[in-house]
C-alpha positions in Angstrom: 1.1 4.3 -22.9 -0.1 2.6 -19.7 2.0 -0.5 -20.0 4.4 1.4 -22.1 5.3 4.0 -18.8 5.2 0.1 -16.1 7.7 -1.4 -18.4 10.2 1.5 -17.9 9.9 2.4 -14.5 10.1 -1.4 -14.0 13.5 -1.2 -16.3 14.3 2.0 -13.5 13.9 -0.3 -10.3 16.5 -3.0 -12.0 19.4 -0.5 -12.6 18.8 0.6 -9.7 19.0 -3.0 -7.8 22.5 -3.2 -10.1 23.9 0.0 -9.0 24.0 1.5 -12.1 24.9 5.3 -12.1 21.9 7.4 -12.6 19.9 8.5 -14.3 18.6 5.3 -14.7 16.3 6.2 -17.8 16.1 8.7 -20.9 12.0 9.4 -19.6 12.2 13.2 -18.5 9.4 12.8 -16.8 11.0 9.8 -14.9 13.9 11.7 -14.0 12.6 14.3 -12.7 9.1 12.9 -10.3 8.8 11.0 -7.9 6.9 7.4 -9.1 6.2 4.0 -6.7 7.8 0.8 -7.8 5.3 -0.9 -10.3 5.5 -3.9 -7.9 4.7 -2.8 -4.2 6.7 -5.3 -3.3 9.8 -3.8 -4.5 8.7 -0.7 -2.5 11.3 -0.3 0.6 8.6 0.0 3.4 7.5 -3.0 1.9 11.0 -4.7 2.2 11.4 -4.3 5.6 7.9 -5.7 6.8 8.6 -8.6 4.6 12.3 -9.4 5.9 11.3 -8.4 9.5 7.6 -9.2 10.7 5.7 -10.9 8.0 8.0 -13.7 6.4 10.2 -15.0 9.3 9.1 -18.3 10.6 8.7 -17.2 14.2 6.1 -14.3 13.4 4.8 -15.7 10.5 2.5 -18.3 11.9 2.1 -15.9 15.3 -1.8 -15.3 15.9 -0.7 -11.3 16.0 0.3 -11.2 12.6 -3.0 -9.4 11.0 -2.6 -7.1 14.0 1.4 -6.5 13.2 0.2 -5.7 9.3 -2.5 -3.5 10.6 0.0 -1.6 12.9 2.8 -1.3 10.4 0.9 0.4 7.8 -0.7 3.2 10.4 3.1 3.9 11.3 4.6 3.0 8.2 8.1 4.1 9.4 10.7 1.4 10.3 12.7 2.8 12.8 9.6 3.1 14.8 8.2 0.2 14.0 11.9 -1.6 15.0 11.9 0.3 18.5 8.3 -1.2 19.2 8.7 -4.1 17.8 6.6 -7.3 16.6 3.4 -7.1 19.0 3.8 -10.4 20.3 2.0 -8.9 23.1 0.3 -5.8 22.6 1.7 -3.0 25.1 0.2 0.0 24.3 1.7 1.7 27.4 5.4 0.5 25.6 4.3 2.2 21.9 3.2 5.5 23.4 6.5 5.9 25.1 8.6 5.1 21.6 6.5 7.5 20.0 6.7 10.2 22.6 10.3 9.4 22.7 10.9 9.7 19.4 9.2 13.0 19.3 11.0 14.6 21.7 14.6 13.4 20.1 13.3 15.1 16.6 13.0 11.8 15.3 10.3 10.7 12.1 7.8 8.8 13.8 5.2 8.0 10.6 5.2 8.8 6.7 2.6 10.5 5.3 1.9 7.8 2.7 -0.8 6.1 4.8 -2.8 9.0 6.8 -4.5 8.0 10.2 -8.3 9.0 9.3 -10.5 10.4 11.6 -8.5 11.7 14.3 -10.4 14.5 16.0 -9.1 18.0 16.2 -7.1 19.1 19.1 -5.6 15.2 19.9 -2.3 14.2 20.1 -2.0 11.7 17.0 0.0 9.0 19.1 -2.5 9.0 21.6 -5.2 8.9 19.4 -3.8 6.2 17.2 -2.8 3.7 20.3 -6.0 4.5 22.3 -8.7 5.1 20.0 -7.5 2.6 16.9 -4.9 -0.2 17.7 -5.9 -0.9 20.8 -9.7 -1.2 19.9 -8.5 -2.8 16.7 -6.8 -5.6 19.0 -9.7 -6.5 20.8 -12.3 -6.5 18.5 -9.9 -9.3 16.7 -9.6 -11.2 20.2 -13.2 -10.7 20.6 -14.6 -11.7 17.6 -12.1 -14.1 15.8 -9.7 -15.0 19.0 -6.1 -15.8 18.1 -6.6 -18.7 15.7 -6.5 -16.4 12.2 -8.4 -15.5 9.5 -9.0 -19.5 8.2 -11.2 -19.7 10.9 -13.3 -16.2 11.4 -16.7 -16.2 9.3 -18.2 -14.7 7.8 -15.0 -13.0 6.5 -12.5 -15.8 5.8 -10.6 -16.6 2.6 -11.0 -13.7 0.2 -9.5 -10.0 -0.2 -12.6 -8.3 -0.6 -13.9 -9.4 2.6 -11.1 -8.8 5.1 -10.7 -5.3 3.6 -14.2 -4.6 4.3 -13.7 -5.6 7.9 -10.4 -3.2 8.5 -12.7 0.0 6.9 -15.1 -0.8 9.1 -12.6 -0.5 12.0 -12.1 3.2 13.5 -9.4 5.0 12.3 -9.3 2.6 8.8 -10.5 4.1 5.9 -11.0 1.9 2.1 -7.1 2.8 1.2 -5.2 1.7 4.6 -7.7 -1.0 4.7 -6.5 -2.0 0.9 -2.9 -1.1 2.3 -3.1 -4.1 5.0 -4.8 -6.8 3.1 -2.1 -6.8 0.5 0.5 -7.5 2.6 -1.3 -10.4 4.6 -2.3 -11.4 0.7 1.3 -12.5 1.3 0.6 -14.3 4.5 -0.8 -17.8 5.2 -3.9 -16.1 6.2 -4.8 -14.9 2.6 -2.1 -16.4 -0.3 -4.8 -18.6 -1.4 -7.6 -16.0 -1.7 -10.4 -16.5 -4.3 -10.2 -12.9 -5.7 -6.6 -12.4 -6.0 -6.9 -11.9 -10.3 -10.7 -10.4 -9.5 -10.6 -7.8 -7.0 -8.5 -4.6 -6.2 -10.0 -1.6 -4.4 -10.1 0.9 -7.3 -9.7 4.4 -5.6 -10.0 7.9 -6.5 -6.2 7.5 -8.5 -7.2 4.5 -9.9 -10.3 5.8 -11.4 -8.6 8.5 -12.7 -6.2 6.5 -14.5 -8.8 4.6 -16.1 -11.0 7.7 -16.8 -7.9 8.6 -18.9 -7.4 5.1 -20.5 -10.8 4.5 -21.4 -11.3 8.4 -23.0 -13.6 9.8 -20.7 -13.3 13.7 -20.3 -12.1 14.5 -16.4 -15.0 16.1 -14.7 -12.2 19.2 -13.7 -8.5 20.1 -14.5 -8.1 19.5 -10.6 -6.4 16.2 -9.8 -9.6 15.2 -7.6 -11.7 15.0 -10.9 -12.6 11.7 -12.4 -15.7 10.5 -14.8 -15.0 6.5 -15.2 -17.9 5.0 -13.5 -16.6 3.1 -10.4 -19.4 0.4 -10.9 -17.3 -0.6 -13.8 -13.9 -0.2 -12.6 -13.6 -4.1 -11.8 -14.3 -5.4 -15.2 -12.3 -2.7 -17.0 -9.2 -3.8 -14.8 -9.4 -7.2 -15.8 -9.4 -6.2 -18.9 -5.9 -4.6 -18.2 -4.8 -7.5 -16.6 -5.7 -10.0 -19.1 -3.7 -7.6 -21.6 -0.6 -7.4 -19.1 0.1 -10.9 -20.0 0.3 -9.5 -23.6 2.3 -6.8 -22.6 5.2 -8.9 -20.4 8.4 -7.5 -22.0 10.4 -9.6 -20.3 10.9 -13.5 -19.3 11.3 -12.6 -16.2 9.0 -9.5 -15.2 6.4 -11.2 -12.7 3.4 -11.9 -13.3 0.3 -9.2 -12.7 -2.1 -9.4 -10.2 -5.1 -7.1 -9.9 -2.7 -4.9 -7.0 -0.4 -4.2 -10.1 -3.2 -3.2 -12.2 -4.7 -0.6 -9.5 -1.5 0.3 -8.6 0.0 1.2 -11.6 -3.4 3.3 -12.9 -2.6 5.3 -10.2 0.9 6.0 -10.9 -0.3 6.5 -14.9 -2.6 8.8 -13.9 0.2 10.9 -12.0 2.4 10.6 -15.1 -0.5 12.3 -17.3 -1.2 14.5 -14.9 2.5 16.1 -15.3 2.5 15.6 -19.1 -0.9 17.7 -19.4 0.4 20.2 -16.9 -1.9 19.3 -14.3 -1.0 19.3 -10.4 2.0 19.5 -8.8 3.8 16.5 -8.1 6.9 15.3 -5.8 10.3 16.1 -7.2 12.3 12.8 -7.4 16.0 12.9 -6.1 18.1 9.8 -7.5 19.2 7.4 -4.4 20.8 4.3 -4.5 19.5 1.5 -2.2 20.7 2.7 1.8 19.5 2.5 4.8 16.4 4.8 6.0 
C-alpha cells in the first residue's frame, strides 16, 4: 500500500506535466485531497528556488547561498521572495519594507507550510522574523564559518545530519524547517556529496506515523497527533523501505529514492490512511494545471 499509493500519485504528477485533462487518476481518495509530489523536487515552491536562487551559476557558487536556502523556506512564497531578492547582501531594512508593503496591498506574503517557531506573542511576524531570526541567523554564519561555505566549517561539514542540527539550533528553526533547508542545499555544492544521503532523514511526527502504520503498531489515539513506532528505530526501518523502493521502481524511468523520498512519502501515506480510516480532516484538492502562482 505504501509504494502502491507513491506509484500513483507519481503517475498523477506526469499527466499533469502532459496536460492531460483531469482527473488525472481513478484513486477517490486522490481526486478528492490534497497530497505533495512524491519527489519534493517536483513540488512548485521547489521549482522556483531551483530555477531562480539555487541552480543558476551566478548564485550558485555565492557565499550567501545557505543563507538564501534558509530565508526561502521561512517565506516560502515566491513573489516575496522575487521582490527581495537573492541576498547577495543582506538588507534587512530592504525585506521589512517588501513585507510591509506587501501587507498593506493585501498581498500573500508567506505559506503556511513552513511555520516561523517561536515568535512571541503580541510581535509583528515580519519584524520578528527579519530582526530576531535572519538577521541573527546571518551573522552567526559570518561569525563562525565566514563566507567560504560549508566545506570548510567544522565541526559540521559534509553530512546532512550535521548541518540540520546546526539550523535547529538557530532561533526561530525548529527540527522540520531545519530538515526543510538542508534538502535543498543537499542539491547544492555545499552538501551533493554528503555521507548520509541513503542513511539519514529527519523522521517527524508524520513520518512516525506512517511507519507506526506500516509496521502494525496500534496508534496511541484516533487523533492525528498519535503515534507508537519507536523513533529510536525509525532510521533502520526507513532503510528498510528504501532498499525495497528499488524493488518497487515501476518504471525505467522513476528516479531513484533517497531517504527524503522515504520520510516524505510516510508522511503523505500516513495522511492517505488517515482519510481512508476516517481520521482527521484533511485539505480538499482542487485540480490545476501547471500556472503561474
Amino acid at each position: 500500500q505504501y509504494f502502491r499509493t507513491a506509484r500513483e500519485r507519481y503517475n498523477i504528477y506526469l499527466r499533469r506535466v502532459a496536460n492531460e485533462s483531469p482527473p488525472w487518476t481513478e484513486d477517490p481518495i486522490f481526486q478528492k485531497y490534497k497530497f505533495c509530489n512524491v519527489f519534493r523536487e517536483h513540488d512548485k515552491v521547489t521549482i522556483w528556488l531551483r530555477q531562480n536562487w539555487r541552480e543558476p551559476s551566478y548564485y550558485a557558487d555565492h557565499p550567501n547561498l545557505p543563507f538564501a536556502m534558509a530565508l526561502a523556506r521561512l517565506i516560502n512564497w515566491p513573489p516575496t521572495l522575487e521582490e527581495i531578492g537573492f541576498p547577495r547582501r543582506w538588507n534587512s531594512g530592504k525585506t521589512l519594507e517588501v513585507l510591509h508593503r506587501r501587507k498593506d496591498e493585501g498581498k500573500k506574503i508567506y505559506t503556511g507550510a513552513y511555520l516561523l517557531g517561536s515568535c512571541p506573542k503580541g510581535q509583528e511576524r515580519a519584524i520578528y522574523l527579519v530582526n530576531s531570526v535572519l538577521s541573527p541567523l546571518k551573522d552567526e554564519l559570518l561569525r563562525r564559518h565566514g563566507r567560504i561555505g560549508y566545506r570548510e566549517f567544522d565541526p559540521y561539514a559534509g553530512s546532512l545530519e550535521s548541518i540540520w542540527k546546526w539550523f535547529r539550533s538557530q532561533r526561530g528553526i525548529g527540527d522540520f524547517l531545519a530538515y526543510e533547508i538542508v534538502s535543498d542545499l543537499r542539491h547544492t555544492k555545499y552538501l551533493r556529496d554528503a555521507p548520509d544521503i541513503m542513511t539519514w532523514a529527519n523522521a517527524g511526527p508524520g513520518a512516525l506515523r506512517g511507519l507506526t502504520r506500516l509496521w502494525g503498531y496500534q496508534p496511541k489515539t484516533r487523533q492525528i497527533s498519535g503515534y507508537a513506532f519507536p523513533k529510536k528505530n525509525a532510521l533502520e526501518a526507513m532503510q528498510t523501505l528504501l532498499e525495497k523502493s528499488q524493488e518497487a521502481r515501476w518504471e525505467l524511468h522513476t528516479p531513484p529514492w533517497e531517504m527524503r523520498e522515504v520520510e516524505h512519502w510516510l508522511c503523505e501515506f500516513d495522511k492517505y490512511c488517515r482519510i481512508t480510516n476516517g481520521q482527521g480532516v484533511l485539505e480538499r484538492f482542487v485540480p490545476k494545471t501547471p500556472s503561474g502562482w
